[in-house]
ZATORFI-909681 format. One record per atom (N, C-alpha, C): residue in three letters; chain; atom name; x, y, z. Coordinates in steps of 0.2 Angstrom, whole numbers, plus 5000, padded with zeros to 4 digits. Example, Ala and Ser with C-alpha at 12.3 -4.5 7.8 and 13.67 -1.06 7.14 Angstrom:
% ZATORFI-909681
   aa  ch  at    c1    c2    c3
  ALA   A   N  5066  4972  5039
  ALA   A  CA  5062  4978  5039
  ALA   A   C  5066  4984  5039
  SER   A   N  5064  4989  5035
  SER   A  CA  5068  4995  5036
  SER   A   C  5064  5000  5039
END
This chain:
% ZATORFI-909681
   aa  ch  at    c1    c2    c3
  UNK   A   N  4930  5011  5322
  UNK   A  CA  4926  5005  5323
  UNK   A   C  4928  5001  5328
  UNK   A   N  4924  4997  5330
  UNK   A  CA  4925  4994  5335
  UNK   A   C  4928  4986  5333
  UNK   A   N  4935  4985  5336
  UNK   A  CA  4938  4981  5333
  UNK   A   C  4938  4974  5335
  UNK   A   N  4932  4974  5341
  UNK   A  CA  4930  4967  5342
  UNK   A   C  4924  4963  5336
  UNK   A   N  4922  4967  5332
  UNK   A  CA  4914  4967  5329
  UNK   A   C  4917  4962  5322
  UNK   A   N  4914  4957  5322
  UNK   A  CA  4916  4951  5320
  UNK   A   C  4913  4952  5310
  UNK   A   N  4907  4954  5312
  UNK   A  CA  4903  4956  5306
  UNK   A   C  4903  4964  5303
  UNK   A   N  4901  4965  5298
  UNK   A  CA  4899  4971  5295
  UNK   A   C  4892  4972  5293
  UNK   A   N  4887  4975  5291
  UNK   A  CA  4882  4978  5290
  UNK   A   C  4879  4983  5286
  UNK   A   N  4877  4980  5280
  UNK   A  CA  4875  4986  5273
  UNK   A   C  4866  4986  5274
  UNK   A   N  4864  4990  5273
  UNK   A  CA  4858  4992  5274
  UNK   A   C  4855  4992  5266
  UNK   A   N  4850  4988  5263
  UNK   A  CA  4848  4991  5255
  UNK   A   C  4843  4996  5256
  UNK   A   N  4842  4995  5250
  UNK   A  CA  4836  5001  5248
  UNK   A   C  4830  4999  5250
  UNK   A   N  4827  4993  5251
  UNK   A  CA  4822  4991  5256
  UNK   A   C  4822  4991  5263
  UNK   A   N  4828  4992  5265
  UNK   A  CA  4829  4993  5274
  UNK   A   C  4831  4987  5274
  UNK   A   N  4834  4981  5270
  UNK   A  CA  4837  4973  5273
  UNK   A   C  4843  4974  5275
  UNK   A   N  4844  4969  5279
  UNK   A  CA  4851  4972  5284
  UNK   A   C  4855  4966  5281
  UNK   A   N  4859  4969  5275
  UNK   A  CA  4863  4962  5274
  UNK   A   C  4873  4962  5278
  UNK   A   N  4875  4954  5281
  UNK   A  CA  4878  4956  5286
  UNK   A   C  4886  4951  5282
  UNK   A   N  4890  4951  5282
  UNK   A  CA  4897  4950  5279
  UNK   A   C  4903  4952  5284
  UNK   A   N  4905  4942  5284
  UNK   A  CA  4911  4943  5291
  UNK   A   C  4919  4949  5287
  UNK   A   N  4918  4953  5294
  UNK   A  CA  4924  4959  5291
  UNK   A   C  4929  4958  5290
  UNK   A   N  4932  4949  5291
  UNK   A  CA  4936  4947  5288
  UNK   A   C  4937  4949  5281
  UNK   A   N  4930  4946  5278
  UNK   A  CA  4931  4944  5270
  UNK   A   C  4931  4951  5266
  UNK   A   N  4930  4956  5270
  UNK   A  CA  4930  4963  5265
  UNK   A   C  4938  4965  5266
  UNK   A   N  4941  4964  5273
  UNK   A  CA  4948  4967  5272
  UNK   A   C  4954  4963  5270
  UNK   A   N  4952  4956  5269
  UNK   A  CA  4955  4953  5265
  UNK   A   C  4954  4950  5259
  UNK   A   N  4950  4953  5254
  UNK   A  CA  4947  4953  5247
  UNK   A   C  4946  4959  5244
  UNK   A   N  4944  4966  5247
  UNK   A  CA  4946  4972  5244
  UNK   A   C  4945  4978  5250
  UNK   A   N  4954  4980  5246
  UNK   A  CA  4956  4985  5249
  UNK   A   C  4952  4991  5249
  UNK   A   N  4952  4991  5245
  UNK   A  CA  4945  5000  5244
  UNK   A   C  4939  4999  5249
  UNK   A   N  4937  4995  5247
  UNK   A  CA  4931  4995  5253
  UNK   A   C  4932  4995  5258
  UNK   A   N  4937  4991  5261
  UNK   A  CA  4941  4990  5265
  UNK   A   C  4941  4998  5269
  UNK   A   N  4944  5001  5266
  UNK   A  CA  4946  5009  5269
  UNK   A   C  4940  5012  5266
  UNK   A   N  4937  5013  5260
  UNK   A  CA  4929  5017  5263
  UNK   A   C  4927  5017  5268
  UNK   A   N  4925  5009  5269
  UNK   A  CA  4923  5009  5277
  UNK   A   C  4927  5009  5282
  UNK   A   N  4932  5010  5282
  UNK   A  CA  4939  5011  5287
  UNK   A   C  4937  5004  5293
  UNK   A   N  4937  5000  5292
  UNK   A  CA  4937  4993  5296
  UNK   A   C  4944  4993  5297
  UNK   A   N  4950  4995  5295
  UNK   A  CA  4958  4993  5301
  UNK   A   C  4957  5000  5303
  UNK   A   N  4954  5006  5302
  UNK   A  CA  4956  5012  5305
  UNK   A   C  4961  5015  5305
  UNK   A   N  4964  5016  5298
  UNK   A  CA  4970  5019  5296
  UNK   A   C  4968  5025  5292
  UNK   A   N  4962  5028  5295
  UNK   A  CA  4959  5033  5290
  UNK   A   C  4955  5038  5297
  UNK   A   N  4954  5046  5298
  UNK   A  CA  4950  5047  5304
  UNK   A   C  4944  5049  5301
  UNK   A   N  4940  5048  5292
  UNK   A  CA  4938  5049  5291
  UNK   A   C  4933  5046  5294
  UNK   A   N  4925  5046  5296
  UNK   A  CA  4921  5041  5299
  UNK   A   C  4915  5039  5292
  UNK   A   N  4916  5034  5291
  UNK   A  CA  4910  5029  5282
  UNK   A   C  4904  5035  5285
  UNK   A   N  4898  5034  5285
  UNK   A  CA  4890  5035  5282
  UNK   A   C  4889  5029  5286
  UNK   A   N  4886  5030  5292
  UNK   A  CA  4882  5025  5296
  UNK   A   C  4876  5027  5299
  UNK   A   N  4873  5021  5300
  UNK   A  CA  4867  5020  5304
  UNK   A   C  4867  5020  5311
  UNK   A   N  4870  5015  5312
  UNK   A  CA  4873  5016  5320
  UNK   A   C  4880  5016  5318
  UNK   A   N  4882  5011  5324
  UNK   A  CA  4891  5007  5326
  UNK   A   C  4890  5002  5321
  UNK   A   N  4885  4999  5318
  UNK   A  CA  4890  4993  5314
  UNK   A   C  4885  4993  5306
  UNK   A   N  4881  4998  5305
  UNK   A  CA  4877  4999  5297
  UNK   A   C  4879  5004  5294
  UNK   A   N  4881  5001  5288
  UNK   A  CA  4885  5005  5283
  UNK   A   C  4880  5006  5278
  UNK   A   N  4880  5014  5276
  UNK   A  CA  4874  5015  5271
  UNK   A   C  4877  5016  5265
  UNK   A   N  4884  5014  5262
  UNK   A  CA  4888  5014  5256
  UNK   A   C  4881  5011  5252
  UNK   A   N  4878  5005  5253
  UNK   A  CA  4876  5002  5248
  UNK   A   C  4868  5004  5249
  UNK   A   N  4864  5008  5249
  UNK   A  CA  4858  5010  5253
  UNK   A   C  4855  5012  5247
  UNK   A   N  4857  5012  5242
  UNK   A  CA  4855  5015  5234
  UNK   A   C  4854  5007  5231
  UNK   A   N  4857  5003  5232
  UNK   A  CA  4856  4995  5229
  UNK   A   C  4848  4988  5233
  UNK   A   N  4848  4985  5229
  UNK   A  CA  4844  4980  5232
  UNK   A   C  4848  4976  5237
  UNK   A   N  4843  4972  5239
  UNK   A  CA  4847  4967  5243
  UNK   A   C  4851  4961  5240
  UNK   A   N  4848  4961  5234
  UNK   A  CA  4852  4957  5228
  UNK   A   C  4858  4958  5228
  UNK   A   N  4857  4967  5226
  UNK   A  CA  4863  4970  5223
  UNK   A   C  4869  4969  5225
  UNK   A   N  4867  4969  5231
  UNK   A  CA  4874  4969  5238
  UNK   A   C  4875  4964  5238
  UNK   A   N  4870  4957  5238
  UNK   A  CA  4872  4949  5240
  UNK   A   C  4878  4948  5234
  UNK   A   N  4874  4950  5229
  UNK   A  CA  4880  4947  5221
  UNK   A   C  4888  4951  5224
  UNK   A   N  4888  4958  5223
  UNK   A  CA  4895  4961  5224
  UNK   A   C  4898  4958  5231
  UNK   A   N  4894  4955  5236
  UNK   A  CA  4900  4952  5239
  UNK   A   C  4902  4944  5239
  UNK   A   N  4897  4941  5236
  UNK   A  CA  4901  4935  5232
  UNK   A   C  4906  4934  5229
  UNK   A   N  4903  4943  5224
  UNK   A  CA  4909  4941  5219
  UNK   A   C  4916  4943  5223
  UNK   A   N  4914  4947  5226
  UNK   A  CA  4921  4949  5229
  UNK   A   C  4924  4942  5232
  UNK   A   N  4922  4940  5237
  UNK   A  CA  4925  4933  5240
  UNK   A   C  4926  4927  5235
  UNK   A   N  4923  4927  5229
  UNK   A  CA  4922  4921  5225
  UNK   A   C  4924  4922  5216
  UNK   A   N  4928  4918  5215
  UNK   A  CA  4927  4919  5207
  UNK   A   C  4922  4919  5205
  UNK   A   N  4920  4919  5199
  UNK   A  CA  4915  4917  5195
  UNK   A   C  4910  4910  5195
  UNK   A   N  4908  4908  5200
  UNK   A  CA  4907  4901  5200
  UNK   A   C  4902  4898  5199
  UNK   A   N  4897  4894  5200
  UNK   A  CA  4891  4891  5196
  UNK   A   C  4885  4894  5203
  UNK   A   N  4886  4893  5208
  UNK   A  CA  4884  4897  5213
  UNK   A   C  4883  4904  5212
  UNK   A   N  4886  4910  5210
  UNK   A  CA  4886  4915  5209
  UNK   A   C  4881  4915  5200
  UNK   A   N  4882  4912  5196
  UNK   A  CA  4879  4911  5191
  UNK   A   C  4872  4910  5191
  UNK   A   N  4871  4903  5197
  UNK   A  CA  4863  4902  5201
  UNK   A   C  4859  4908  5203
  UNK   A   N  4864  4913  5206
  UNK   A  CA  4862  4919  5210
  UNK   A   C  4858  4922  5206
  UNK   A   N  4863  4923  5199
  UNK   A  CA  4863  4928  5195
  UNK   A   C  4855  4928  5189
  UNK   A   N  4853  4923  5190
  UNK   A  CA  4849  4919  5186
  UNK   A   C  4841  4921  5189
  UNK   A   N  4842  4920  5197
  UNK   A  CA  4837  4923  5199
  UNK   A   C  4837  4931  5202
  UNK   A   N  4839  4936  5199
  UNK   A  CA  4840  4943  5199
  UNK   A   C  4836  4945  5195
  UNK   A   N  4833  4952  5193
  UNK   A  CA  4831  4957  5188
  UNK   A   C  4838  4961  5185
  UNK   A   N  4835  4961  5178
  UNK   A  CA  4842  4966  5175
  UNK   A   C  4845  4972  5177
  UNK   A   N  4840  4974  5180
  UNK   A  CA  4841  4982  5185
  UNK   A   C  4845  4980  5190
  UNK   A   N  4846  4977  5193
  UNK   A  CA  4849  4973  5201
  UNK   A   C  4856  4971  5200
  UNK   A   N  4854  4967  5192
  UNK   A  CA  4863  4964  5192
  UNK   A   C  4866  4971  5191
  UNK   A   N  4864  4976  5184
  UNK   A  CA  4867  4978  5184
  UNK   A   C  4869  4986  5188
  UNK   A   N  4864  4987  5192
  UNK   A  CA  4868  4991  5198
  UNK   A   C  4873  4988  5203
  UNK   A   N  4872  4983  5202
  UNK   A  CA  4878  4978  5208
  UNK   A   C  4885  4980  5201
  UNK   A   N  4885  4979  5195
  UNK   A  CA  4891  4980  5191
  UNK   A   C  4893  4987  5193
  UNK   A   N  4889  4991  5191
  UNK   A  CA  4890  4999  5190
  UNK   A   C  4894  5000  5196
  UNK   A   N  4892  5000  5201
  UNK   A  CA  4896  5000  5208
  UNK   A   C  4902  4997  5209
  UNK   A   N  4900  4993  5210
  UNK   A  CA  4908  4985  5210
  UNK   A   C  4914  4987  5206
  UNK   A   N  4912  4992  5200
  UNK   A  CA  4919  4995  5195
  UNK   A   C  4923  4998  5200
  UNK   A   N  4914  5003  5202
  UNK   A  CA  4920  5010  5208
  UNK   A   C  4923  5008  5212
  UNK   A   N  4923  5002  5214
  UNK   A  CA  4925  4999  5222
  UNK   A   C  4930  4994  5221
  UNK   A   N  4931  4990  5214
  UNK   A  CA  4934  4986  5211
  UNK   A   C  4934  4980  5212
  UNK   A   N  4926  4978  5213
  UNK   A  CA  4924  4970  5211
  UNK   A   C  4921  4971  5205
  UNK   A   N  4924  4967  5203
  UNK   A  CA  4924  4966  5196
  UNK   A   C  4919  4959  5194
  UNK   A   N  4913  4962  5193
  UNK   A  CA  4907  4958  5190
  UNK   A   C  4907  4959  5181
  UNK   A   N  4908  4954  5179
  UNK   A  CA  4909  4954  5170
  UNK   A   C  4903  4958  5168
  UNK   A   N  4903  4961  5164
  UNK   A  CA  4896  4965  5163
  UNK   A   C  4892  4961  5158
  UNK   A   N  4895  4956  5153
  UNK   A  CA  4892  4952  5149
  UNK   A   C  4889  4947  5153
  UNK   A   N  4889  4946  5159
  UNK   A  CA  4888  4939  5164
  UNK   A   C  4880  4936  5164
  UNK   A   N  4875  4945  5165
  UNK   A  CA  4868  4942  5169
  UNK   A   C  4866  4940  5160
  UNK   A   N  4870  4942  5154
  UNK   A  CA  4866  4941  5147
  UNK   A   C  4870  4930  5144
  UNK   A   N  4875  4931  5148
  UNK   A  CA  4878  4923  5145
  UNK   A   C  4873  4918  5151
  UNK   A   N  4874  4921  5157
  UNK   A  CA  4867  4918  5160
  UNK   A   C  4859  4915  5160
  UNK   A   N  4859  4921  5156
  UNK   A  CA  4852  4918  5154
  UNK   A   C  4851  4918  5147
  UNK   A   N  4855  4915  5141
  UNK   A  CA  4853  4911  5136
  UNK   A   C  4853  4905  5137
  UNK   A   N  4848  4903  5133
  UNK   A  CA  4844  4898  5133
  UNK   A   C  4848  4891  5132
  UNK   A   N  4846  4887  5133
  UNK   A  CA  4852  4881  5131
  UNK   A   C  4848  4879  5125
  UNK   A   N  4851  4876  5119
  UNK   A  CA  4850  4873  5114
  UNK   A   C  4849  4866  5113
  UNK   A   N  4852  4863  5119
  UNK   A  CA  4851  4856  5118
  UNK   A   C  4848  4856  5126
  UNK   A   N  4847  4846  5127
  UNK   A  CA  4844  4843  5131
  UNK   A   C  4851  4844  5136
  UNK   A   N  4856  4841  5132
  UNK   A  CA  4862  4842  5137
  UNK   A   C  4863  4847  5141
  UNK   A   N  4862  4855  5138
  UNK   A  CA  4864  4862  5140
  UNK   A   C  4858  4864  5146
  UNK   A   N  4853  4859  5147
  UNK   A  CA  4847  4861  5150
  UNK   A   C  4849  4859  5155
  UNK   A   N  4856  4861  5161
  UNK   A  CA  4856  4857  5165
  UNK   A   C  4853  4861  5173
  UNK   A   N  4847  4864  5171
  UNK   A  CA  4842  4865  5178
  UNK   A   C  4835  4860  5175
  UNK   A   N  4834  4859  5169
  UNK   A  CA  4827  4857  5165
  UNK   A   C  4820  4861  5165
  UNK   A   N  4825  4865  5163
  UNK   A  CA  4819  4872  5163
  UNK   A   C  4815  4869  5156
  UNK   A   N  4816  4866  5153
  UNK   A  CA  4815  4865  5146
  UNK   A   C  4812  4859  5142
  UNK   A   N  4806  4859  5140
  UNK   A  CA  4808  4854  5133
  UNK   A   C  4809  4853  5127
  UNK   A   N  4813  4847  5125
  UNK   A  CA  4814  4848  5119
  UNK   A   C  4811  4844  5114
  UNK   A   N  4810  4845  5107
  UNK   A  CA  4808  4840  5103
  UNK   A   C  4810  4840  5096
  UNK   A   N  4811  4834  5092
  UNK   A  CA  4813  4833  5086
  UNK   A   C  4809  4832  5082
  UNK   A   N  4808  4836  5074
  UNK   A  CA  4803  4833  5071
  UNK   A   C  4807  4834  5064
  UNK   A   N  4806  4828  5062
  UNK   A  CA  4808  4828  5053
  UNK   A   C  4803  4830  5049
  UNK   A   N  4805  4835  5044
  UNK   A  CA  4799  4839  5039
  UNK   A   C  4802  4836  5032
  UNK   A   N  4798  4833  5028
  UNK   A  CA  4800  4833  5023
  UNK   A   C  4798  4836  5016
  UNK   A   N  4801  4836  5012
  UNK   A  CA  4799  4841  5006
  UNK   A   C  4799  4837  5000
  UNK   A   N  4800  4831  4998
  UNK   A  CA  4800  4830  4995
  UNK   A   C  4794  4828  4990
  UNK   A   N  4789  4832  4990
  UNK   A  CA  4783  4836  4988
  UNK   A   C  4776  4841  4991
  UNK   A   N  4772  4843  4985
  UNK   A  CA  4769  4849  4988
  UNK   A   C  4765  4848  4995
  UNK   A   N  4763  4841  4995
  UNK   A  CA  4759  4836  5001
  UNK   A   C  4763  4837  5005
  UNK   A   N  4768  4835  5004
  UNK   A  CA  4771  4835  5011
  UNK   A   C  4776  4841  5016
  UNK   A   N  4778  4845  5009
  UNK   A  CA  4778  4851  5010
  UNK   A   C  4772  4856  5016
  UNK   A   N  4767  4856  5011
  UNK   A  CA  4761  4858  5017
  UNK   A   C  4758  4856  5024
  UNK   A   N  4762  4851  5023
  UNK   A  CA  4759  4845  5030
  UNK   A   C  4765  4847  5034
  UNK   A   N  4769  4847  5033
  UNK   A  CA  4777  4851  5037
  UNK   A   C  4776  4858  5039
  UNK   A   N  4774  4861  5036
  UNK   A  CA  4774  4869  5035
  UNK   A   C  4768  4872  5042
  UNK   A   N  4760  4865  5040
  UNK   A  CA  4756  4866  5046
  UNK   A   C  4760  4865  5050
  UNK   A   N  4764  4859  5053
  UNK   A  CA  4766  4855  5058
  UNK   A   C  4771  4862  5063
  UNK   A   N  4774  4865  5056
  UNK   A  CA  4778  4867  5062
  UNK   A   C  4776  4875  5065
  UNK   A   N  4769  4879  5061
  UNK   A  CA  4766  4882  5063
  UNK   A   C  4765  4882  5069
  UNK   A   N  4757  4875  5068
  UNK   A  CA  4758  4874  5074
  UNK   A   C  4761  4875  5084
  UNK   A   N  4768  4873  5080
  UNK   A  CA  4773  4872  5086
  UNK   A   C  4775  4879  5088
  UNK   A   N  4775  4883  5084
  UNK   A  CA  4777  4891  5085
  UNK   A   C  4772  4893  5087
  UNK   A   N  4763  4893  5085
  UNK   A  CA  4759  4896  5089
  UNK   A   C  4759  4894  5097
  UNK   A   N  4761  4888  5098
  UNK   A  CA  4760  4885  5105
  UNK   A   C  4769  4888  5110
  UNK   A   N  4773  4892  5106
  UNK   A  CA  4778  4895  5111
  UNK   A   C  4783  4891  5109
  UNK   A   N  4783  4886  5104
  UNK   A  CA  4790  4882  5104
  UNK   A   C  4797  4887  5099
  UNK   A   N  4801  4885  5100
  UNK   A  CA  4805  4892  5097
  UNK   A   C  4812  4886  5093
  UNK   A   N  4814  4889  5088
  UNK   A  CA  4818  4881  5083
  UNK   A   C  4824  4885  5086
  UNK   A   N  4827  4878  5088
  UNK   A  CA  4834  4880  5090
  UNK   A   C  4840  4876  5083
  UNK   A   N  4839  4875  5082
  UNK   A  CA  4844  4870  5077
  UNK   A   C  4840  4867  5073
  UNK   A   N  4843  4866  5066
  UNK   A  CA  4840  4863  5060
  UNK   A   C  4845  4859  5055
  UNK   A   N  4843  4854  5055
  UNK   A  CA  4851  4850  5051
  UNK   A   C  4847  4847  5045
  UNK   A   N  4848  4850  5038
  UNK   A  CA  4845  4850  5034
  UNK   A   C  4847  4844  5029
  UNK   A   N  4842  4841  5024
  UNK   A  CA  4845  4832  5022
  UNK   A   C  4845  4835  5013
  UNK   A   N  4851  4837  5010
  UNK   A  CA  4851  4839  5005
  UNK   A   C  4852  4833  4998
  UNK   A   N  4849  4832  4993
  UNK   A  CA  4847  4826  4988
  UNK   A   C  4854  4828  4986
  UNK   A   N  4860  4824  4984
  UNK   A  CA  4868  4824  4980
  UNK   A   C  4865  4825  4974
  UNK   A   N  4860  4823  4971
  UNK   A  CA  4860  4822  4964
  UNK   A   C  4856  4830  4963
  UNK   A   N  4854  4832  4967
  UNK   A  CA  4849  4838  4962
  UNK   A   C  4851  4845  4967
  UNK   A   N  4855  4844  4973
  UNK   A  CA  4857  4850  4977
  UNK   A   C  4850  4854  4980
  UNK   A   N  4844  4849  4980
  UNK   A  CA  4840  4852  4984
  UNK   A   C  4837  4849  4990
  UNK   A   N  4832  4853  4995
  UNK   A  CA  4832  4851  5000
  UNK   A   C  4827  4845  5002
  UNK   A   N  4829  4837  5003
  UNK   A  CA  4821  4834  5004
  UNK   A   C  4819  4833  5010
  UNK   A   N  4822  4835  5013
  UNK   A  CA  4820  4836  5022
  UNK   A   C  4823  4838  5025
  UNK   A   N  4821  4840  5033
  UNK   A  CA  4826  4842  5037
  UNK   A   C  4825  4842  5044
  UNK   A   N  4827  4840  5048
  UNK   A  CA  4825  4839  5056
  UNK   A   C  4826  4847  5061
  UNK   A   N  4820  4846  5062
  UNK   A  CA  4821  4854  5067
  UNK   A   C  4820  4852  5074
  UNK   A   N  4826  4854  5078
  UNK   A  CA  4825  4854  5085
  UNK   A   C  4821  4860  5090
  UNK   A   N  4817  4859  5094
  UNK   A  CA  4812  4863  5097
  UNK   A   C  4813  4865  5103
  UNK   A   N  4812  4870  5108
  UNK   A  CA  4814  4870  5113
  UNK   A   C  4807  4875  5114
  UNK   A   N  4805  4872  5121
  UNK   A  CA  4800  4876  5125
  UNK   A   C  4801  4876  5132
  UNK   A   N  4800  4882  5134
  UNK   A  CA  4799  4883  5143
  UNK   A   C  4795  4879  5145
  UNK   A   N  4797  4876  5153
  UNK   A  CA  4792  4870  5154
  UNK   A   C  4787  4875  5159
END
């Protein structure tokens, strides 16, 4: 390889020519490093296109490749979490599958702690969400039923109960109301 060539080049599975300075692979991983023989300490020659497209990743999206070398140059960090958010489950997880054999280590639980939902207004921190608070009370059959519509309603319309803090009567240990919090996609 030609050792003035500043950048590297993976080809994906759609033909995107994604490009990565050869800095950051020969001083973040060693294995890839020598697959692709970039110091040329090896006379084997990588699977290329030309002189500077490497078909290593040519089974992957262009996602796939983008996340494995983030991870590679970068911890785990709210940027790579952003990435990860706009992916398909198929995408992250062949960018994992790979990155074991190569040794970027992408947590396999990552694209699923990513995309659970925040329960509160605080954890909504893109506001993908609204939220809403309604107090139901039980303490009779009237009101029971008019709570019971109430909160119907709210589930046929996509609302989904995230939290419920229930208001128990001391004297009789049962339930006379309860406030349920709601959460819907905006």
């Amino acid at each position: 390889m030609n050792d003035n060539i500043k950048f590297v080049s993976f080809i994906s599975n759609d033909n995107s020519i994604i490009n990565i300075k050869k800095d950051d692979i020969i001083n973040n991983n060693p294995v890839l490093c020598h697959l692709l023989n970039l110091t040329n300490v090896f006379s084997d020659k990588p699977d290329m296109y030309d002189d500077n497209i490497y078909r290593i990743f040519e089974n992957l999206s262009r996602k796939s490749i983008i996340l494995l070398m983030k991870c590679m140059i970068n911890e785990i960090n709210e940027d790579i979490r952003e990435y990860v958010r706009d992916m398909e489950r198929r995408e992250f997880y062949d960018a994992v599958d790979l990155g074991d054999t190569i040794c970027i280590m992408i947590p396999h639980d990552l694209f699923q702690t990513v995309m659970i939902p925040p329960k509160t207004e605080k954890d909504d921190i893109y506001n993908a969400y609204q939220f809403i608070k309604e107090r139901m009370d039980y303490v009779g059959i009237h009101e029971i039923r008019e709570s019971n519509s109430m909160l119907e309603k709210f589930l046929e319309n996509k609302w989904v109960v995230v939290d419920n803090n229930e208001i128990i009567d001391k004297e009789t240990g049962l339930m006379i109301s309860n406030t349920i919090t709601m959460r819907k996609k905006i």
